[in-house]
C-alpha positions as a printed NumPy array, in Angstrom:
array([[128.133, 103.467, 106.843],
       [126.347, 104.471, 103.737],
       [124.172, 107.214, 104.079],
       [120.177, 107.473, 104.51 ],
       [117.752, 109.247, 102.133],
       [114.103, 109.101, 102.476],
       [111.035, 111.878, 101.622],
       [110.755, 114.428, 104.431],
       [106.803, 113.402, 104.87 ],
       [108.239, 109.776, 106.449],
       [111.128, 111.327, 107.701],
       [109.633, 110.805, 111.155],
       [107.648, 107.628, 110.72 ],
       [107.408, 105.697, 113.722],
       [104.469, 102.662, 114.64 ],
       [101.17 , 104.073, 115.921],
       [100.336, 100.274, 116.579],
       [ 97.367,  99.844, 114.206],
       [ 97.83 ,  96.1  , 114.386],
       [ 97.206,  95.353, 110.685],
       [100.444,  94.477, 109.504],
       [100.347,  91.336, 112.472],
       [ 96.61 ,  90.756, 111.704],
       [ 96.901,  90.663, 107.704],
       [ 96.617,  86.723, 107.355],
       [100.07 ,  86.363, 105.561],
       [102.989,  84.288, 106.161],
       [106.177,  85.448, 107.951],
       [108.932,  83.169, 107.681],
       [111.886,  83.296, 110.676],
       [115.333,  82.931, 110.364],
       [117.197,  80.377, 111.927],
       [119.194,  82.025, 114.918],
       [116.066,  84.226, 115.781],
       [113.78 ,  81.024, 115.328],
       [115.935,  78.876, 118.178],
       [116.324,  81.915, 120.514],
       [111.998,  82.421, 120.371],
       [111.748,  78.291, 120.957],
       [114.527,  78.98 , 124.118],
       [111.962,  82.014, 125.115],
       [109.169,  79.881, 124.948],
       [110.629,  76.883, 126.831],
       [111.537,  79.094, 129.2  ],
       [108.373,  80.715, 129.871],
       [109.741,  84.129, 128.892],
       [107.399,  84.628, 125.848],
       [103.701,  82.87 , 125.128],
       [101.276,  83.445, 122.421],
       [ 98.277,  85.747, 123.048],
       [ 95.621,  84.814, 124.842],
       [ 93.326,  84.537, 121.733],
       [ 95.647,  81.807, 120.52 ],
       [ 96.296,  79.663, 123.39 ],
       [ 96.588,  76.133, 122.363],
       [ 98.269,  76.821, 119.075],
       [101.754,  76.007, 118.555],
       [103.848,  79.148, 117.78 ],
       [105.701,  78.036, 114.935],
       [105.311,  76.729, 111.314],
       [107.782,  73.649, 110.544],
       [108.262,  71.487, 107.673],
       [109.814,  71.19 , 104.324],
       [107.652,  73.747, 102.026],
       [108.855,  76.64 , 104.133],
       [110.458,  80.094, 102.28 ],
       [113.804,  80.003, 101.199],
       [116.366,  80.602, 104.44 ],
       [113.37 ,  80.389, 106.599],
       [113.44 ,  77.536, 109.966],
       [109.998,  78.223, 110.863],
       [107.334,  80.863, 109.8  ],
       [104.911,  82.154, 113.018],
       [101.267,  79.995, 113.363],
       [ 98.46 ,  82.544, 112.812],
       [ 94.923,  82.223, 114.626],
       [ 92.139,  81.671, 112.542],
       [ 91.449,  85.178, 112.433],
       [ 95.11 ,  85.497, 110.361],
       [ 96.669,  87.025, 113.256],
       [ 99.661,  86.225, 114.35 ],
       [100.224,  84.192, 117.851],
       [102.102,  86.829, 119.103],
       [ 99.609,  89.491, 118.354],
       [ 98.069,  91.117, 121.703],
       [ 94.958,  92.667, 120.107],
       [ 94.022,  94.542, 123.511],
       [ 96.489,  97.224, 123.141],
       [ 97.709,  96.285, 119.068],
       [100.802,  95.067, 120.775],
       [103.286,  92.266, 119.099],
       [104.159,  90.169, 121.657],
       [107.853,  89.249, 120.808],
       [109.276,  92.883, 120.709],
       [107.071,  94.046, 124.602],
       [108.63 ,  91.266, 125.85 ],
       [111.97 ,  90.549, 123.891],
       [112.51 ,  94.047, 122.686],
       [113.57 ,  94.568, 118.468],
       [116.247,  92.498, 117.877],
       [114.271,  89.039, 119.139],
       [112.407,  90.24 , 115.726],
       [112.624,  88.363, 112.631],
       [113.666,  90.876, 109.48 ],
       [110.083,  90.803, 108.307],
       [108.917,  92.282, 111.141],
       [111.821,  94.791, 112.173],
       [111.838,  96.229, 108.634],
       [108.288,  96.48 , 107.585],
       [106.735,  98.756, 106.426],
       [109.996, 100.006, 104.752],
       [110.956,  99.659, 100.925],
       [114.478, 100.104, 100.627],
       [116.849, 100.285,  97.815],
       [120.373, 100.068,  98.946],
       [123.141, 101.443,  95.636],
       [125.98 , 103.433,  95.182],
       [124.323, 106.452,  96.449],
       [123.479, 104.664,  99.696],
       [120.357, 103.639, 101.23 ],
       [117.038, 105.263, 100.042],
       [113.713, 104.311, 102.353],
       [110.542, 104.808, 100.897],
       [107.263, 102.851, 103.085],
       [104.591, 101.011, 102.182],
       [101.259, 102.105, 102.749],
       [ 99.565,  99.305, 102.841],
       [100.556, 100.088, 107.137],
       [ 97.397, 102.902, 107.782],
       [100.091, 105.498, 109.447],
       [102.258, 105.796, 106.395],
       [ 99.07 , 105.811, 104.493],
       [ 98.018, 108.802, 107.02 ],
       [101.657, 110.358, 106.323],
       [100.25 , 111.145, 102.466],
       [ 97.691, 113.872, 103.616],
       [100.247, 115.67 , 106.385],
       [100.857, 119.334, 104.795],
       [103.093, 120.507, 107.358],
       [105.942, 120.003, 105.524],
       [106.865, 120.302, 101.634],
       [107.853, 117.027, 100.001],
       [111.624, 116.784,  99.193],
       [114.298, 114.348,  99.844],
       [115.924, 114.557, 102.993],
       [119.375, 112.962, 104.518],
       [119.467, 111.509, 107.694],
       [115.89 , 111.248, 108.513],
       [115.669, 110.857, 112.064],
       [113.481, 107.59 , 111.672],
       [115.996, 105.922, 109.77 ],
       [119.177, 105.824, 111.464],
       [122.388, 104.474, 109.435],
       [122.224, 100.814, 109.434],
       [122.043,  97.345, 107.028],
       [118.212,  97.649, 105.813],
       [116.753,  94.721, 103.77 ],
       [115.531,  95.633, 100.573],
       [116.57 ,  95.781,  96.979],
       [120.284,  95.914,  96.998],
       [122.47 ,  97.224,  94.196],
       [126.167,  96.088,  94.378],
       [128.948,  98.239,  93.341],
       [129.408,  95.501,  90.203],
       [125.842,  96.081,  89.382],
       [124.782,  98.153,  86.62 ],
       [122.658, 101.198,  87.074],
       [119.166, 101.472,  85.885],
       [118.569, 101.845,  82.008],
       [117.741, 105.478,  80.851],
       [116.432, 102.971,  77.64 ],
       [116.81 , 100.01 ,  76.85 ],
       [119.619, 100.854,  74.637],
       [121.274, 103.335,  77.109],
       [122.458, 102.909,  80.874],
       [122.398, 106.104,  83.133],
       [124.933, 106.67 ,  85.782],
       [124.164, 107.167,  89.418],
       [124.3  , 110.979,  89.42 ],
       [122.33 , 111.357,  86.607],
       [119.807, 108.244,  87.86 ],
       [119.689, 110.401,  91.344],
       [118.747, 113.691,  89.489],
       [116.257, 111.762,  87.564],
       [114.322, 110.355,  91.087],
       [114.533, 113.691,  92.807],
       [113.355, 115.639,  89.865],
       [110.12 , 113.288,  89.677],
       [109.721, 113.667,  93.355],
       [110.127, 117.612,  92.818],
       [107.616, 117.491,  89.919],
       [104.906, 115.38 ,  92.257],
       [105.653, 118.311,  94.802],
       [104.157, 121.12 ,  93.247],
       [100.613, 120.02 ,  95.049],
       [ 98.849, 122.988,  92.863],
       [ 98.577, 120.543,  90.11 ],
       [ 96.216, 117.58 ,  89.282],
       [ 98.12 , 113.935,  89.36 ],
       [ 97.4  , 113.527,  85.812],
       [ 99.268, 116.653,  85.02 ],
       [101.853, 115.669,  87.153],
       [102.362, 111.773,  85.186],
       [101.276, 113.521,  82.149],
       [104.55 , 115.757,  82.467],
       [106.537, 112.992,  83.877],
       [105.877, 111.225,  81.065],
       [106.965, 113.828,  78.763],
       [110.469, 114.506,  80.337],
       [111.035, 110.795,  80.407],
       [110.632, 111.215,  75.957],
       [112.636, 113.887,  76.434],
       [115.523, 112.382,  78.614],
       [115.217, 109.345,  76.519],
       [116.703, 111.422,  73.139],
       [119.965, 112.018,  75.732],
       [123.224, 110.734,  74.395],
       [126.705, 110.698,  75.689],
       [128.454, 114.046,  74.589],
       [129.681, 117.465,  76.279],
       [127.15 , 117.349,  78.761],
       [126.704, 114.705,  81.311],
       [122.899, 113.613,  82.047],
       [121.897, 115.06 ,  85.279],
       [122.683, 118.203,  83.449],
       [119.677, 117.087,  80.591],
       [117.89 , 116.68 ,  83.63 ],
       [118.105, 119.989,  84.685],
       [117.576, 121.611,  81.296],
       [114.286, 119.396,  81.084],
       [111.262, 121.664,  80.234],
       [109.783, 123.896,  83.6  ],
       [106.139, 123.692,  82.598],
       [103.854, 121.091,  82.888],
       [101.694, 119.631,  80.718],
       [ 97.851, 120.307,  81.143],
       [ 95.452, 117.144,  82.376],
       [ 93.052, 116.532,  83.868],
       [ 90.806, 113.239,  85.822],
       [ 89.728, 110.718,  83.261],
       [ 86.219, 111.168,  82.061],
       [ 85.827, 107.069,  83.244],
       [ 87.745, 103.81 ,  84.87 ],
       [ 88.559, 102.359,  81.664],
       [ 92.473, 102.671,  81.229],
       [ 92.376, 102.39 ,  85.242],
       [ 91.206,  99.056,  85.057],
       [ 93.95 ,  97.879,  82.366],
       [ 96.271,  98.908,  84.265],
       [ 94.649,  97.011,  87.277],
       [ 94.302,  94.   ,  85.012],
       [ 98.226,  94.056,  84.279],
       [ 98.788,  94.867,  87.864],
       [ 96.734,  91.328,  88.571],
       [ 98.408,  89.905,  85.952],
       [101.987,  89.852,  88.471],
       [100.201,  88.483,  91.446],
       [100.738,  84.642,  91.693],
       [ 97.577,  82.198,  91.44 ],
       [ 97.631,  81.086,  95.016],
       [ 98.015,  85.07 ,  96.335],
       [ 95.296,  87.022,  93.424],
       [ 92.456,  88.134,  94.859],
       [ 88.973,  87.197,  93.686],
       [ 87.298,  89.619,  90.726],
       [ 85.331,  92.313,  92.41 ],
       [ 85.152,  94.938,  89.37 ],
       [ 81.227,  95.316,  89.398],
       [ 79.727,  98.78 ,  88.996],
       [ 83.485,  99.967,  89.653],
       [ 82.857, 102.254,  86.246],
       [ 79.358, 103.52 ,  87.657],
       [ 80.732, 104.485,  90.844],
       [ 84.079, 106.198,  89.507],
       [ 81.779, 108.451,  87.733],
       [ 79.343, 109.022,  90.431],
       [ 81.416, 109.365,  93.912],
       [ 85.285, 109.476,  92.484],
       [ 85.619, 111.795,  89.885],
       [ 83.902, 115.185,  91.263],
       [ 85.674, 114.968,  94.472],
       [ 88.797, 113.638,  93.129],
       [ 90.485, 117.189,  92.606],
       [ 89.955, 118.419,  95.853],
       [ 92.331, 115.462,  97.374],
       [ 94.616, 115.746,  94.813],
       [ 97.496, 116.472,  96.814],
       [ 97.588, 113.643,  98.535],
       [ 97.821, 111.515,  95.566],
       [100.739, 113.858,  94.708],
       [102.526, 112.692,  97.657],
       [101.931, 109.293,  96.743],
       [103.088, 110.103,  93.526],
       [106.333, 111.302,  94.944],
       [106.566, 107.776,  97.27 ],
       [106.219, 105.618,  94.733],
       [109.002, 107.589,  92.966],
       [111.776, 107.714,  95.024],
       [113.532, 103.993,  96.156],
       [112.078, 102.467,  93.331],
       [112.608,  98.616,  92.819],
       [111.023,  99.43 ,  89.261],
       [114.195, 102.059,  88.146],
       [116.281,  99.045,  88.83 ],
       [114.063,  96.123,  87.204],
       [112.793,  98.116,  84.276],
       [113.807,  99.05 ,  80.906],
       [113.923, 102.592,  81.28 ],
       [112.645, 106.016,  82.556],
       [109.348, 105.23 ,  80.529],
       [109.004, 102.479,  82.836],
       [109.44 , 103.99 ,  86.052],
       [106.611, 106.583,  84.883],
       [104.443, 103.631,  83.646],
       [104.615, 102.116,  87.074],
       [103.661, 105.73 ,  88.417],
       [100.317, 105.879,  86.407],
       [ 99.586, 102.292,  87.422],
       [100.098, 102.912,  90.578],
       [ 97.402, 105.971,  90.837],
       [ 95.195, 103.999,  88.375],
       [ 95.149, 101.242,  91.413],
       [ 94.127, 103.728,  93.452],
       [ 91.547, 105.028,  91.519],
       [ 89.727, 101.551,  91.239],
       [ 90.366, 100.805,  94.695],
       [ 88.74 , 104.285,  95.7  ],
       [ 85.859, 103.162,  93.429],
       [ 85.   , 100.079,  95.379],
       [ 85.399, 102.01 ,  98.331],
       [ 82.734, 104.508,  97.368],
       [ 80.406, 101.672,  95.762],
       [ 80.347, 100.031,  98.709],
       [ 79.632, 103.164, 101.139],
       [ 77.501, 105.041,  98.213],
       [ 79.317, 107.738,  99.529],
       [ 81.417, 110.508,  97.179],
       [ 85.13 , 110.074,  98.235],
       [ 86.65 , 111.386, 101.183],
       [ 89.933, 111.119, 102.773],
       [ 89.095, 108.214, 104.956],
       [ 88.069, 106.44 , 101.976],
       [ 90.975, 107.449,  99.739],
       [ 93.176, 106.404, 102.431],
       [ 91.798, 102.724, 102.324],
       [ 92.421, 102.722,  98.695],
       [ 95.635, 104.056,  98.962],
       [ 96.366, 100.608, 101.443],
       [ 94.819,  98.467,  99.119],
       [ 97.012,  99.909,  96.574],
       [100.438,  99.336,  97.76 ],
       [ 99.102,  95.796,  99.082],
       [ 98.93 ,  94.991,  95.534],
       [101.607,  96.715,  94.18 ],
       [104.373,  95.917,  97.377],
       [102.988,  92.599,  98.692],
       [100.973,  90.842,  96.537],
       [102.667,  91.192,  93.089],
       [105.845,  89.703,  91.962],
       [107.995,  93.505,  91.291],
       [110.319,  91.894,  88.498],
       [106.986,  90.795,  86.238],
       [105.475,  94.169,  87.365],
       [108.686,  95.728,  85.541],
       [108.746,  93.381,  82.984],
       [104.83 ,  94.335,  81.83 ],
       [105.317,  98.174,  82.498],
       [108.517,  98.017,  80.196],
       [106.466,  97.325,  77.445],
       [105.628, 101.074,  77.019],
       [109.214, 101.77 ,  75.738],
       [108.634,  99.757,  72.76 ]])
């Protein structure tokens, strides 16, 4: 068995039963031996739906179903799922069945995993509130750790990278190799770790040693070692002085989501409130975007679907731009200046976009544009 990487701040994830990722109105389809052992369970008597959706039947059937999917699970009218106990936040199907009567959806979420050469490397989404809660923890540094004990070895679905694959473009002209791709994430997460600097010095830098990197050819010197002679400092920046290239990064961002999943416009007074509830509080929870930084770094789908290192970076600063205009509705709504509670919500919103919502191959596919 390959081994397991993931950042040390989800290195002990585990589910604090918030009940949002069975309450979030979206479809999960079922595979076909787990779908005929729930319909057994059910005949049986062994497993029912929750009391708030008696009457409903448990499964989805027809022709228009996901790819490899039987059946997907009925949800109430509420968009939880059947099998959702809201009482105690409790899925049904794993109380009573236990983990393995799950289908994948369900057992693997909230992870993001890339599976390569290197082995298997688990970042989370945060769209689930306690890896969102994970991004303001300062009890330990952030750094990539093996072995995390929350991950055990095992076959986790995700983005995976056969040994006949290619590994992700240092340009579009140039492939890296897996050492020097490695060096590449962990030196990004390092750089998001220093949590004395803003997040815009932190992608402003980033995007500096990606030019930097990009000038690498093949020669005496292999590239992780350009990655270790890549400048120390960092390069000075500081909050924008409004929401503007926030929102066009948004807009792109929207741009991936398909027609039947995009969300309704709801930019208005999103500018006003930036500058009056985002912005002067915005340093002081600056770390916590540099942890977020350094998640959306590491197991990135984007390294692999991109064009290049310019791209990876790109899909950094969208994803903090996101979370900027997500913090602004947050405070427009409250009229409140932004706290962590609220920068938490827009940190959800964020990766529900960016993870669930948006298609990640025309995500790449826009963000590669900044290495023309």
């Amino acid at each position: 068995m390959r081994p397991v990487y993931s950042l040390s701040i989800h290195a002990d994830y585990r589910c604090r039963h918030s009940g949002e990722c069975c309450s979030a109105d979206w479809d999960v389809p079922v595979e076909l031996p787990i779908y005929r052992s729930l319909q057994e369970a059910v005949a049986a008597g062994t497993l029912a739906v929750a009391r708030d959706a008696e009457g409903l039947e448990p499964f989805v059937v027809g022709p228009d179903l996901p790819e490899d999917a039987a059946a997907m699970f009925e949800r109430t009218d509420r968009g939880a799922c059947v099998f959702f106990d809201r009482g105690p936040n409790l899925c049904i199907v794993h109380r009573d069945l236990g983990a393995s009567a799950l289908p994948s959806t369900c057992r693997h979420f909230p992870r993001i995993a890339v599976r390569d050469a290197r082995g298997t490397s688990i970042s989370l989404s945060h769209f689930c509130p306690t890896a969102a809660a994970m991004l303001f923890r300062d009890d330990v540094p952030v750094t990539v750790v093996e072995a995390p004990i929350a991950f055990p070895a095992a076959e986790y679905e995700g983005l995976t990278v056969g040994l006949e694959d290619l590994p992700p473009l240092l340009t579009p002209r140039m492939l890296m190799d897996h050492e020097g791709y490695a060096a590449w994430e962990r030196h990004m997460v390092a750089r998001a770790a220093d949590l004395t600097r803003a997040p815009e010095s932190v992608l402003a830098t980033l995007a500096r040693d990606a030019r930097v990197l990009a000038a690498w050819t093949p020669g005496p010197g292999s590239l992780a070692e350009a990655v270790d002679r890549l400048p120390v400092d960092y390069v000075a920046a500081t909050p924008p002085e409004d929401l503007a290239d926030s929102l066009r990064l948004f807009t792109q961002v929207m741009a991936a989501v398909p027609d039947d999943l995009k969300p309704e416009p709801d930019e208005a007074d999103v500018p006003e409130a930036y500058r009056h509830w985002i912005r002067p509080a915005w340093p002081d929870l600056g770390s916590a975007v540099n942890r977020y930084i350094a998640a959306k770094a590491f197991a990135s789908w984007t390294a692999y679907q991109g064009r290049g290192v310019a791209t990876i970076v790109r899909g950094l600063e969208a994803a903090v731009a996101l979370v900027r205009v997500e913090a602004s509705r947050q405070c427009r709504d409250t009229r409140r200046v932004l706290d962590a509670a609220q920068l938490l919500e827009a940190f959800r919103a964020a990766d529900f976009a960016l993870n669930h919502l948006a298609v990640g191959e025309d995500l790449a596919e826009g963000w590669s544009e900044v290495e023309d």
